[in-house]
C-alpha positions, 0 to 999 in steps of 0.5 A: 258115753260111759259104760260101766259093768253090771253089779247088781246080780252080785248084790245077793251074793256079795257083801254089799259093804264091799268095794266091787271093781271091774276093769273099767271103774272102781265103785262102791256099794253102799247098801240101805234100804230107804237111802241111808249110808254106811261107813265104808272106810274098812271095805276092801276090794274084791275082783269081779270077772268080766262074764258078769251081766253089764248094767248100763247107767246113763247120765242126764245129758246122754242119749243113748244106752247099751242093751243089757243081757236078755238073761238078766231081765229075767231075775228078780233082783235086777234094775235093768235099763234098755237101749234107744233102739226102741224108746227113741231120743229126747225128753219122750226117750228119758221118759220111757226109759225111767218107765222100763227101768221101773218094770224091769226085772219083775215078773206079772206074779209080783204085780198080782201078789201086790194087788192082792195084798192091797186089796187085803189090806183095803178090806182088813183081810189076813194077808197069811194065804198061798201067793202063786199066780194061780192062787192068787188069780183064784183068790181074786175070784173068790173074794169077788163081789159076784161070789160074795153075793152068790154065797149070801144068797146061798146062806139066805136060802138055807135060812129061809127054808124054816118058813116053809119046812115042817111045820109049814108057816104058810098059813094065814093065822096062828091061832090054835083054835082055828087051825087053818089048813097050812100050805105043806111044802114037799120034803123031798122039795125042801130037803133038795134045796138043803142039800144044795145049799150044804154042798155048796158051803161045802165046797166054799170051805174046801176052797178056803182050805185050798187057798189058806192051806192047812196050816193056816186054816187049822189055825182058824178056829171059825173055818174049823168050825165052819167045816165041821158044822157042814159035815154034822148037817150033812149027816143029819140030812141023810138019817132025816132023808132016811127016816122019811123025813119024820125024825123027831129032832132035826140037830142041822137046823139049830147049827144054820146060823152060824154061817151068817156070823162065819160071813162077817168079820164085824159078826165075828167080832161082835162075838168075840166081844160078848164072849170076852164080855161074859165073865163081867157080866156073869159076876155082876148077874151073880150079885143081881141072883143073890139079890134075887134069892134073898128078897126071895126068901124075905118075900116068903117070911113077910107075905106067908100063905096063912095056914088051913084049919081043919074043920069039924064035922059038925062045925058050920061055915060062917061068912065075915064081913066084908071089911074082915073078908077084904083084908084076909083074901088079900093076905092069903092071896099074896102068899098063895098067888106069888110067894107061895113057893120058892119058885114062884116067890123067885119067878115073881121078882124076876119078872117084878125086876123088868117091870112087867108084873108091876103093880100087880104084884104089890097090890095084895099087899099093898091094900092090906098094909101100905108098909109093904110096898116099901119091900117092893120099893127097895127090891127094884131100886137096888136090882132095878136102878142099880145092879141093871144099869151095873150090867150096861155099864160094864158091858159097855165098858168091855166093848169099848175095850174089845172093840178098840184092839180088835180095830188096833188088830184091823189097822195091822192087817191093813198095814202088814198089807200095804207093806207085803205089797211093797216088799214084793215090788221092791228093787235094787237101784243103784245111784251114781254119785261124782265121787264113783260111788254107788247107793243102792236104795230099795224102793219101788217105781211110780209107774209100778205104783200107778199100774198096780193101783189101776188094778186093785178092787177098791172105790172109785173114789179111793183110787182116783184119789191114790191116783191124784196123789201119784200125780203130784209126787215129785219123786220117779220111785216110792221108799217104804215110808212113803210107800206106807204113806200113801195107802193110808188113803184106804183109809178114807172115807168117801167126802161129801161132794162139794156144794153147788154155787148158785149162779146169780141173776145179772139183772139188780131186781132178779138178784135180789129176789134171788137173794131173798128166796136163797136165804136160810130165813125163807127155809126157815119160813117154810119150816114155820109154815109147816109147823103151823099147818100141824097145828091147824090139823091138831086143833082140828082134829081135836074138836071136830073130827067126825066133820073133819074127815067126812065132810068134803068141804070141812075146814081141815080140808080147806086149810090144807088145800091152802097149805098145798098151794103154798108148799108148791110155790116155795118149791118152784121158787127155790128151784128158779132161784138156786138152779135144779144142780144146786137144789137136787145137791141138798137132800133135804130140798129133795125130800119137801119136793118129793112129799109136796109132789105127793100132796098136790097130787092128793089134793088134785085127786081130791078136788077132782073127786070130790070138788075144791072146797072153797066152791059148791059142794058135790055129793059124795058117792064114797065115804071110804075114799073120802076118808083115806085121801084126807088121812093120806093128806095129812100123814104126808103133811105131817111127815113134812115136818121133819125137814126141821131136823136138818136145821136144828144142831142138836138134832142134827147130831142125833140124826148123824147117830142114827144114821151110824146105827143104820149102817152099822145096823146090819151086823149088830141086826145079824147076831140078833138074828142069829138068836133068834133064828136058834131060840126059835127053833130051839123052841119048836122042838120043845113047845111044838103043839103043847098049847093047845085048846083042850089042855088049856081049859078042861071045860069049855064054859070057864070064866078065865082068872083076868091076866093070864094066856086064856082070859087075853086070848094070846092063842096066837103066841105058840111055838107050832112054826117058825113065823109063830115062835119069833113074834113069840120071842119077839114079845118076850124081848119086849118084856110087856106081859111076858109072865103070861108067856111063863106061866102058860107054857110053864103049865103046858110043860112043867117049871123047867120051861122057865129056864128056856124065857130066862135064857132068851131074856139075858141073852138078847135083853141084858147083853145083846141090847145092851151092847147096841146101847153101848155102840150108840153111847160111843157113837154119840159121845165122838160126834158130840166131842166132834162137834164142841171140836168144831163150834170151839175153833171156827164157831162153824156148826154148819158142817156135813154130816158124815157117816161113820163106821165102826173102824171111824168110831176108834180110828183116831186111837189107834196107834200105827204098827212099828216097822220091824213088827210088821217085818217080822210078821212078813218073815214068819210068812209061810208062803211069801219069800222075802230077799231080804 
């Protein structure tokens, strides 16, 4: 056996183009960091004492290896091996002797930063934190799913209190003219639970300012915001506390939902998206108010009010008639009813511009002079058909572009992640050629890998594949490449499990049923079949319904019945034929077993109750019941119908996108939330108790004018608690009738409520919506191109559906972060200290 003397403690400290020589042997060092050589022809030698630490290298075919020095396997730069004395001999000693290599030198702080890092990385976290163990063992805890939870469920109770702080919605109804007694909550009660909740967000920021430390946190403007929020409320808390809960104003309230958007990184890019998308929007909203104010104006000099003549004493009133009497009351009442001031004139196309005052307000002077309607025609072409879907497009425009550097910003993180995992796990390794030359690689072992992986908080499906693909490489250690390389499975999406194979029949006969009752054309039969059954329930209905749902043995209940015997033997068909595995794998078999379940066993219950209809009939004790199972019948068979998506392609690719937006809904229903949450309340402190019945109508026998708040009877549409101001809100974004909503609440106030339902309309119609209709378009665009992707190679549409997230929408244009970008944010770390 050689022994050759240690030279990798010098590694830092000598020039690592230089030649190294000891007494025994005359060795170079060639320093790279993935393998790469260097010319060393001008090197020259320099004289290493004999105190250094000895590094033992052993070849392929010895044995044995001498102990090292205890002191080196403390250092971090060092690849250590160890002696025989504690591994054994043979092919199991050379196997856990490449394993202690692996391990030596680094220290547990390395292993956690590196998973840690990972874990950054999988959850595009920002890696810029403290990486002491004790740092790190706390960062663990507080991203963990049971503080996640913990927090969400804090930021729940502190959203929810609204429902039942002053004004209480415990109430049955909103109506201001029953005022029904509402169930009071103590403040003492709801102030506590605040309080609670506010010194836990407290603590939750002093923690992150904790881990991120100063520096870093002041940098983050959310946080920064976060912690001045918590404070602010908690100040409001004590003046609310100290005026026994009876101050006018509660500021606090109206800060809440920013901690639902502090929560979510997706919420806060949503944002930041409409934040950036703004001045787009405000320079076509400027256009679109131009257009507004100059059909105002022209509306004002086309429809004037006519004016009023004074009358005499002695002049006496005459009546027109009627012809004369038509055309001057619908000349004075478009001027005077919409156009009779500039307010009103404006207000009146701004809600003619969403439709929801239309035909009414053309009608006045539409039935004077049919030419008029070409004012109102023009006016929404161009602000209608135009300037709006002008506003759509330029705001889907802006989040496709955000959106997309935002992801391009998502993808680095998990990149800087993955590689700050490799730099602090790295080593040294020197590999001897036959020429008595030394490479020195920098590179991390497999072992190591495996064990950090085996750590890290990520899918189970996730880790068993980076576990698979550890196994089958063939290398004993990882270079950065390869190392990057590996962990772009977290960016994976969980597959769709392989299908289940039927297992066919041995005998000829029982084949070939099987064969039949497998077959995509008896599904199809049974989709037919189900189609029909719609039909027969719509003819039905059609023609007699009365004795259709009253009547025990009526002809809608007979071919129901018919149709229930058939849907449950297909489905005990196709289970005897495909095998429970194979029918439970495919979710559309689940779903027919699931609804034909449920019909038998309304049918059973029906004719137990009220006898089979093809038999005598039976007295029926009850109508109602009667009415409801036949009801509950046919809605389940109707429901059953929709097993036709699955089979239809074009369907198939409007279901996948719905299925995105429901995942994906979460966030984009959050930031909603969030406006709502805040125009509510927002709307309590300025409409609190202004409708009411005796400012509404002075008298109480009024004939109220048709179309407005009184003669519609919306008295429960009022801002009196918080339940009653979102379904308010609610019917505003809808726009139907929303000039009700304006003009009641204008007259209870004054004109300048006006600004208040502007302000909500913009907001959550033309942005908000609208960038939802943006994430569908850009949904649906990728899955279609997806799908012309695949009909053109293969001609296979018969693909899974695979769900999507926002990260998968973008990901195939994102472009991989360079190296030495990526080494120099590493360098620019505060924390993290790199030996380079």
């Amino acid at each position: 056996m050689t022994t050759y003397r240690d030279i990798s403690p010098l590694i830092g400290a000598v020039n690592p183009r230089e030649t190294l020589q000891t007494q025994e042997l005359d060795v170079r060092i060639l320093a790279a960091s993935d393998g790469a050589q260097y010319d060393d022809s001008n090197i020259q030698p320099v004289s290493i004492p004999e105190s250094h630490v000895q590094l033992d290298v052993c070849f392929d075919d010895d044995d044995e290896c001498l102990n090292p020095d205890p002191e080196v396997r403390d250092r971090h730069d060092s690849w250590e091996l160890t002696s025989t004395d504690s591994i054994g001999h043979g092919d199991n000693a050379l196997q856990s002797l490449e394993e202690y290599q692996q391990f030596a030198g680094l220290q547990e702080t390395s292993l956690i930063q590196a998973v840690v890092f990972l874990e950054d990385a999988f959850k595009y976290r920002s890696i810029n934190h403290k990486v002491d163990e004790i740092c790190l063992r706390l960062y663990r805890q507080y991203h963990s799913t049971a503080v996640q939870v913990f927090r969400v469920a804090v930021i729940f109770t502190l959203h929810i209190l609204a429902f039942f702080e002053y004004p209480s919605s415990l109430s049955l109804s909103s109506d201001v003219r029953l005022r029904q007694e509402r169930v009071d909550v103590p403040c003492w009660l709801t102030s506590t639970i605040e309080l609670l909740c506010l010194l836990l967000l407290l603590a939750d920021n002093v923690t992150r300012f904790f881990l991120l430390g100063r520096r870093n946190f002041f940098k983050l403007k959310w946080d920064m915001a976060s912690i001045i929020i918590v404070v602010i409320s908690i100040i409001d808390w004590m003046v609310s506390v100290g005026m026994g809960c009876a101050e006018p104003v509660r500021f606090r309230r109206i800060l809440r939902p920013f901690f639902i958007l502090q929560n979510s990184s997706l919420m806060k890019k949503i944002v930041n998206c409409l934040r950036m998308t703004m001045p787009e929007v405000f320079s076509v909203l400027i256009m679109l108010a131009m257009h507004l104010y100059i059909f105002t104006l022209l509306g004002m000099l086309l429809f004037p009010t006519p004016p009023q003549r004074p009358q005499s004493a002695n002049s006496t009133n005459t009546v027109p008639d009627n012809a004369t009497m038509g055309v001057i009351s619908d000349n004075r009442n478009e001027g005077r009813k919409y156009f009779g001031t500039l307010l009103d004139s404006f207000m009146s196309l701004l809600v003619l511009l969403t439709t929801a005052n239309n035909p009414d307000v053309t009608m006045p002077a539409y039935s004077h002079n049919r030419l008029s309607s070409l004012f109102f025609i023009v006016f929404l072409i161009i602000g209608l058909y135009c300037f709006m879907n002008m506003l759509t497009a330029v705001i889907y425009n802006q989040f496709r572009g955000y959106f997309l550097n935002s992801m391009q910003s998502s993808l680095n993180r998990r990149r800087l992640g993955v590689r700050a995992a490799f730099e602090v796990l790295r080593r040294k390794r020197g590999n001897l050629h036959p020429d008595n030359r030394i490479e020195v690689r920098t590179e991390v072992g497999k072992q190591v890998v495996k064990a950090v992986v085996e750590k890290i908080f990520v899918p189970v499906y996730i880790r068993h594949a980076l576990l698979e693909e550890l196994d089958k490489y063939p290398e004993s250690s990882f270079c950065a490449k390869d190392f990057q390389q590996l962990f772009t499975l977290l960016d994976m999406e969980k597959k769709p499990a392989r299908e289940v194979e039927v297992r066919w029949f041995v005998n000829p006969l029982l084949w070939r049923l099987q064969r039949i009752f497998v077959h995509r054309m008896f599904a199809y039969f049974g989709i037919f079949v189900a189609f029909l059954n719609v039909i027969v329930i719509s003819v039905e209905l059609a023609t007699q319904y009365d004795q259709s749902f009253y009547d025990s043995h009526s002809d809608l209940r007979a071919f129901n019945f018919s149709f229930a015997i058939y849907y449950l033997v297909e489905q005990v068909l196709k289970i005897w034929a495909m095998g429970w595995r194979r029918y439970v794998f495919d979710k559309g078999n689940v779903f027919d077993g699931v609804i034909t379940l449920a019909l038998v066993g309304g049918e059973m219950f029906s004719a137990i109750t009220f006898g089979v209809p093809f038999f005598e009939k039976h007295e029926v004790s009850s109508i109602n019941t009667l009415w409801n199972v036949l009801r509950i019948i046919n809605i389940l068979i109707m429901v059953r119908l929709l097993r036709i998506i699955p089979h239809l392609k074009s369907m198939r690719i409007i279901s996948s996108v719905l299925l995105d937006l429901v995942r994906n809904m979460k966030s984009f229903a959050g930031v909603l939330i969030v406006i709502y949450y805040a125009f509510a309340i927002l709307g309590m402190e300025i409409f609190s108790d202004k409708i009411t019945v005796d400012k509404i109508t002075n008298t109480s026998n009024v004939t109220y004018a048709c179309g407005t708040y009184r003669q519609l009877m919306y008295w429960a549409n009022n801002f009196d608690d918080f339940a009653a101001a979102i379904v308010v809100l609610w019917h505003i974004m809808v726009v139907n009738n929303w000039n009700v909503f304006l003009e009641a609440f204008g007259e209870a106030t004054s004109p300048w409520s006006y600004l208040f339902f502007v302000a909500w309309w913009l907001i959550s119609v033309i942005i908000v919506l609208n960038l939802f209709t943006a994430l569908i378009m850009e949904n649906f665009i990728m899955k279609w191109d997806r799908s012309q992707q695949i009909r053109n190679t293969n001609g296979d549409f018969d693909q899974p559906m695979v769900l999507n997230s926002v990260h998968d929408m973008f990901r195939g244009l994102l472009e991989e972060p360079a190296e030495n970008d990526l080494l120099r944010q590493l360098s620019d770390h505060q924390y993290l200290v790199l030996e380079r």
